[in-house]
C-alpha positions, 0 to 999 in steps of 0.5 A: 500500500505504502510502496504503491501510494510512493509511486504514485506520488513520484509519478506525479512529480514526473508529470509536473517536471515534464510539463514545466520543462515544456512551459520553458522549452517546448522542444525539450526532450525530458526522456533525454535527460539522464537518470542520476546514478546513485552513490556507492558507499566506499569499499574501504574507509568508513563514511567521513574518515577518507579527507579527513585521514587526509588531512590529519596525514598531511598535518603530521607529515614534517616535509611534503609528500608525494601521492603514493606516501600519503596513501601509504600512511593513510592505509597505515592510519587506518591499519588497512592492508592491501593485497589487490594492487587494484584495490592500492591505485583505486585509493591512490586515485582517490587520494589524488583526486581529493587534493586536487579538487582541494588544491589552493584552498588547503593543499598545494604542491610543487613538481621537480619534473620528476615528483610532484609533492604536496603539503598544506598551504598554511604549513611553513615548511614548504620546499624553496623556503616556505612563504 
C-alpha cells in the first residue's frame, strides 16, 4: 500500500517536471535527460574518515609528500592492508583526486619534473623556503 501510494506520488512529480520543462522549452526532450546514478558507499574507509585521514596525514607529515606516501600512511592510519594492487591505485586515485579538487584552498604542491609533492598551504615548511 505504502510502496504503491510512493509511486504514485513520484509519478506525479514526473508529470509536473515534464510539463514545466515544456512551459520553458517546448522542444525539450525530458526522456533525454539522464537518470542520476546513485552513490556507492566506499569499499574501504568508513563514511567521513577518507579527507579527513587526509588531512590529519598531511598535518603530521614534517616535509611534503608525494601521492603514493600519503596513501601509504593513510592505509597505515587506518591499519588497512592491501593485497589487490587494484584495490592500492583505486585509493591512490582517490587520494589524488581529493587534493586536487582541494588544491589552493588547503593543499598545494610543487613538481621537480620528476615528483610532484604536496603539503598544506598554511604549513611553513614548504620546499624553496616556505612563504
Amino acid at each position: 500500500m505504502a510502496l504503491n501510494k510512493k509511486l504514485r506520488a513520484l509519478s506525479e512529480q514526473k508529470v509536473a517536471i515534464a510539463l514545466s520543462l515544456k512551459t520553458f522549452d517546448p522542444n525539450y526532450k525530458h526522456r533525454l535527460l539522464p537518470p542520476i546514478r546513485p552513490k556507492s558507499k566506499s569499499r574501504i574507509f568508513p563514511h567521513g574518515t577518507f579527507a579527513r585521514g587526509i588531512l590529519e596525514v598531511m598535518r603530521d607529515a614534517s616535509c611534503p609528500l608525494t601521492v603514493r606516501e600519503i596513501t601509504n600512511r593513510l592505509l597505515a592510519k587506518y591499519g588497512i592492508e592491501l593485497s589487490d594492487t587494484a584495490d592500492v591505485n583505486f585509493v591512490l586515485e582517490k587520494v589524488r583526486k581529493d587534493l586536487h579538487r582541494r588544491k589552493g584552498r588547503l593543499f598545494a604542491n610543487e613538481s621537480d619534473g620528476a615528483a610532484t609533492v604536496w603539503f598544506l598551504s598554511s604549513d611553513c615548511n614548504k620546499p624553496n623556503g616556505g612563504d
